[in-house]
C-alpha positions in Angstrom: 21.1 54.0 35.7 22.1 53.3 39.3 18.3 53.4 40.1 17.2 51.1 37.3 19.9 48.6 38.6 18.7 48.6 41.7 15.3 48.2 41.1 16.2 45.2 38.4 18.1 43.6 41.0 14.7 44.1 43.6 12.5 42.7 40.6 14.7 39.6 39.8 15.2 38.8 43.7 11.0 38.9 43.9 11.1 36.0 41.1 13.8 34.2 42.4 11.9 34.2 45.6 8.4 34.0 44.5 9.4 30.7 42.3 10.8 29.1 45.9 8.4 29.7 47.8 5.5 28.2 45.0 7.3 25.6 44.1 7.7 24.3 47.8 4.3 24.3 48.6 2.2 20.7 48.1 0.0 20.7 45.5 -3.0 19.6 48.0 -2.5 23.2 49.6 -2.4 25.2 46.4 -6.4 25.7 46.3 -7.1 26.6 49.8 -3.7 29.2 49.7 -5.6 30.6 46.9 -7.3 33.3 48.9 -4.2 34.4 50.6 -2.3 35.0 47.5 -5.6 36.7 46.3 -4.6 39.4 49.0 -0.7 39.7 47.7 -1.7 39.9 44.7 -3.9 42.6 45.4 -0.6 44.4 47.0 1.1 43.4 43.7 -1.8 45.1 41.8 -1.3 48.2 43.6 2.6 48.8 43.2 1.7 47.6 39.8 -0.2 50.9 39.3 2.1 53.1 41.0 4.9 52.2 39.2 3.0 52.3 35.8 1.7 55.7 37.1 5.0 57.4 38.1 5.7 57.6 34.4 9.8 57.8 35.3 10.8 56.7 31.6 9.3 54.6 29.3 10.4 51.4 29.7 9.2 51.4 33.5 5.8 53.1 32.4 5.7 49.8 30.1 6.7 47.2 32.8 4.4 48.8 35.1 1.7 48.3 32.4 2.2 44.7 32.0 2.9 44.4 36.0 -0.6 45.7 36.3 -2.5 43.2 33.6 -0.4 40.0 35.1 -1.4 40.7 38.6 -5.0 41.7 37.1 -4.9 37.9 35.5 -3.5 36.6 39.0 -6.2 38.1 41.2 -9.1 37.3 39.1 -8.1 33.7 38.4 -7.4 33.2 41.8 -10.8 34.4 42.8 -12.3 32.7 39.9 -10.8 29.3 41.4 -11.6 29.6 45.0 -15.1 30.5 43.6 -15.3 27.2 42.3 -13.6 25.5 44.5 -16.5 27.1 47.5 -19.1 25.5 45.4 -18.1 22.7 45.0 -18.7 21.9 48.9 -22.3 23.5 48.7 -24.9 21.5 49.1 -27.4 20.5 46.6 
């Protein structure tokens, strides 16, 4: 139990932090940002899969399944829009 609180505590902290940080940001820097938090998302994707693989008890082995398909949706969005964004400046 002492492991789960801590690890809550870490999780809820990450939000907490996560929501500061996006919500200071200007929304004329959000697009060209994109690619950076294509690589910590990547990060997140990978923790993601650890923690769904260390199969500890069920109800981590289930957050680390959804932690996986929400950073899956994050890093293929975000590529998705700087993808779009890059071609827009092409020439024609």
């Amino acid at each position: 139990m002492e492991m789960f609180i801590m690890a809550f505590t870490i999780f809820v902290l990450a939000i907490f932090v996560g929501f500061e940080i996006i919500t200071k940001i200007p929304p004329t820097l959000h697009t060209p940002l994109m690619s950076g938090s294509n690589a910590i998302s990547g990060v997140t994707l990978v923790g993601a899969v650890l923690s769904a693989g260390a199969q500890q008890t069920t109800l981590t082995t289930v957050l680390g399944v959804l932690a996986v398909i929400f950073a899956t949706v994050n890093v293929v969005g975000g590529f998705m829009v700087t993808n779009r964004m890059l071609s827009m400046f092409k020439k024609k």
